[in-house]
C-alpha positions as CSV (number, residue, x, y, z in Angstrom):
1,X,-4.5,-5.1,13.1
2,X,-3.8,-8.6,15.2
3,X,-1.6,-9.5,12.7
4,X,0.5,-6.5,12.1
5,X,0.8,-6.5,16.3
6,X,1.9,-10.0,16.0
7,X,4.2,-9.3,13.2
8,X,6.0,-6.3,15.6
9,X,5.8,-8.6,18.7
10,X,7.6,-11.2,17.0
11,X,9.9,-9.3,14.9
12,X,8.4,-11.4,12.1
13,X,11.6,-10.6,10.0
14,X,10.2,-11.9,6.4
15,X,6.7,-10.1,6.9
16,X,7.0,-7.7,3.9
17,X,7.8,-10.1,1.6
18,X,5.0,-12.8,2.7
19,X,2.4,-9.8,2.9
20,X,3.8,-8.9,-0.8
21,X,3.4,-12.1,-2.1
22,X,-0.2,-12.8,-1.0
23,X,-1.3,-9.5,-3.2
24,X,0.2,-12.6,-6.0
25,X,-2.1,-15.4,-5.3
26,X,-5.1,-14.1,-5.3
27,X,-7.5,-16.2,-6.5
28,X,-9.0,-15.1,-10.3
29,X,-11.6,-12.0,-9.7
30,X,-10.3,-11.5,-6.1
31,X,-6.8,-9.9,-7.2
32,X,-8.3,-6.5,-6.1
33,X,-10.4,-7.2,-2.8
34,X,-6.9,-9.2,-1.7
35,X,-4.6,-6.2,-2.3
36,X,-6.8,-4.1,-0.8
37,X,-6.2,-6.1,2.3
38,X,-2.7,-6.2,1.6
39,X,-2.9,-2.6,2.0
40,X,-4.4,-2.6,5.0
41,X,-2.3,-4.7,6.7
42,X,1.1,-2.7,5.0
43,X,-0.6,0.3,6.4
44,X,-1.2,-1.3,10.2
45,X,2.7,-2.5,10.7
46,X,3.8,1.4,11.0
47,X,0.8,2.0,13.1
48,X,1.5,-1.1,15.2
49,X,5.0,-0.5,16.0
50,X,4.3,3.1,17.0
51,X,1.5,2.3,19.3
52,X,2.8,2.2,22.6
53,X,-0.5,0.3,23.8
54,X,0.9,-2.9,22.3
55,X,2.7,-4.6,24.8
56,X,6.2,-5.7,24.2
57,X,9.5,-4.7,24.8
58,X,11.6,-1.8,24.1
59,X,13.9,-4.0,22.0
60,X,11.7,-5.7,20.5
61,X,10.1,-2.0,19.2
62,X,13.3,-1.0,18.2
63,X,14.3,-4.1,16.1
64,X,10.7,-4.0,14.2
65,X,11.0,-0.4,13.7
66,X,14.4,-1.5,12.0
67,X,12.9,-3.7,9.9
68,X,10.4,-0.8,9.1
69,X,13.3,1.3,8.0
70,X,15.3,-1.3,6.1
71,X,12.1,-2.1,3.9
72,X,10.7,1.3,3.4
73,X,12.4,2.0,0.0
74,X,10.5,-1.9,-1.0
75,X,7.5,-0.9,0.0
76,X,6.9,2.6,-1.3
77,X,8.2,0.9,-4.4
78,X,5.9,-1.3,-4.4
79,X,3.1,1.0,-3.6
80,X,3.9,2.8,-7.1
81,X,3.8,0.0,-8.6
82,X,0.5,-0.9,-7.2
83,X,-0.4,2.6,-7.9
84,X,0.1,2.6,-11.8
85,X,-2.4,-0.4,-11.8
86,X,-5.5,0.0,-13.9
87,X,-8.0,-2.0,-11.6
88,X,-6.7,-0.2,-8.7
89,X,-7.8,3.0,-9.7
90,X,-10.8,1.9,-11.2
91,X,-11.8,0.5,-7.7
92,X,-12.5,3.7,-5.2
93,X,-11.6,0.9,-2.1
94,X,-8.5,0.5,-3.4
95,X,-7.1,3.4,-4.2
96,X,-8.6,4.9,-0.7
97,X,-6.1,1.7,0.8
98,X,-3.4,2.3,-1.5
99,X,-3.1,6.4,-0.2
100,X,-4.1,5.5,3.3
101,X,-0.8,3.1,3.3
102,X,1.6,5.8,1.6
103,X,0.2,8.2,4.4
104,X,0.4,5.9,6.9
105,X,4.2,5.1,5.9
106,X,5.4,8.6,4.8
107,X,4.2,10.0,8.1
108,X,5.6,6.7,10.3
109,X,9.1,7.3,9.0
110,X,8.9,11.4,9.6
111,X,8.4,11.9,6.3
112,X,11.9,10.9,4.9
113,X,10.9,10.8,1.5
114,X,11.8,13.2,-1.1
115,X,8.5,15.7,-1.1
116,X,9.4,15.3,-5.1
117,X,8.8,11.8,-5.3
118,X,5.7,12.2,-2.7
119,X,4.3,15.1,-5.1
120,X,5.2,13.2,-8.1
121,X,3.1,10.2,-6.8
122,X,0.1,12.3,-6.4
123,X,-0.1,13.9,-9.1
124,X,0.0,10.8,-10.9
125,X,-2.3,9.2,-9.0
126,X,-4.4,11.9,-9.4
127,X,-4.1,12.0,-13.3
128,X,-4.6,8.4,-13.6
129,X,-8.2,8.7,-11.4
130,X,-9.5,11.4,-13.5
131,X,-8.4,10.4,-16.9
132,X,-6.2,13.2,-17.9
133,X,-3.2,11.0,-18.6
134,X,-4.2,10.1,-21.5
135,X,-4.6,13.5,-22.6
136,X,-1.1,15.1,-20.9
137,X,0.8,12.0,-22.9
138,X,-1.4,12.9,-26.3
139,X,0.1,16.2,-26.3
């Protein structure tokens, strides 16, 4: 949380990226516990720049919550992709961070996303946790 209220009161412009990026060096055997935290702090920059408790200006706000919108299409993207990830859903942790972090920026941005592509995700997500991919692709 410190660092997602840093990241807002600094309008840390490259944030998305460099949180992105430090899912890829994880150290071997760690790649899950660090995306989980990857997660987390995804999920807290919505939550952060919303929270009108954090102390900073209105412009400031307003330029993060820009940068929230600009990257919003690169981060549910990348939330998929995370998603679709085998260890991920073999790790409850995990996949509680990953849907935590879709809720957390599906409801930040008023829900903006196409309810097909929110239902699609599910679903999928769903399929892929119980094992019934396998079986719907057999067919």
């Amino acid at each position: 949380m410190c660092a997602a209220a840093l990241a807002v009161q600094m309008e840390w412009k490259e944030v998305f990226a460099y949180v992105v990026n430090l899912g890829s060096q994880a150290p071997p055997g760690q790649e899950v516990n660090t995306l989980r935290l990857v997660l987390e702090l995804l999920a807290a920059l919505p939550d952060q720049c919303n929270d009108t408790s954090l102390l900073c200006a209105e412009e400031t706000r307003a330029n993060f919550q820009a940068l929230l919108d600009q990257n919003q299409g690169d981060v549910l993207a990348f939330l998929a992709t995370t998603g679709a990830r085998p260890e991920v859903g073999a790790n409850a942790e995990a996949a509680t961070a990953l849907l935590r972090c879709f809720a957390d920026w599906v409801s930040a941005k008023k829900a903006r996303v196409c309810m097909r592509d929110l239902f699609g995700f599910l679903v999928l997500r769903l399929m892929c946790e119980s094992g019934t991919e396998k079986r719907f692709y057999s067919k």
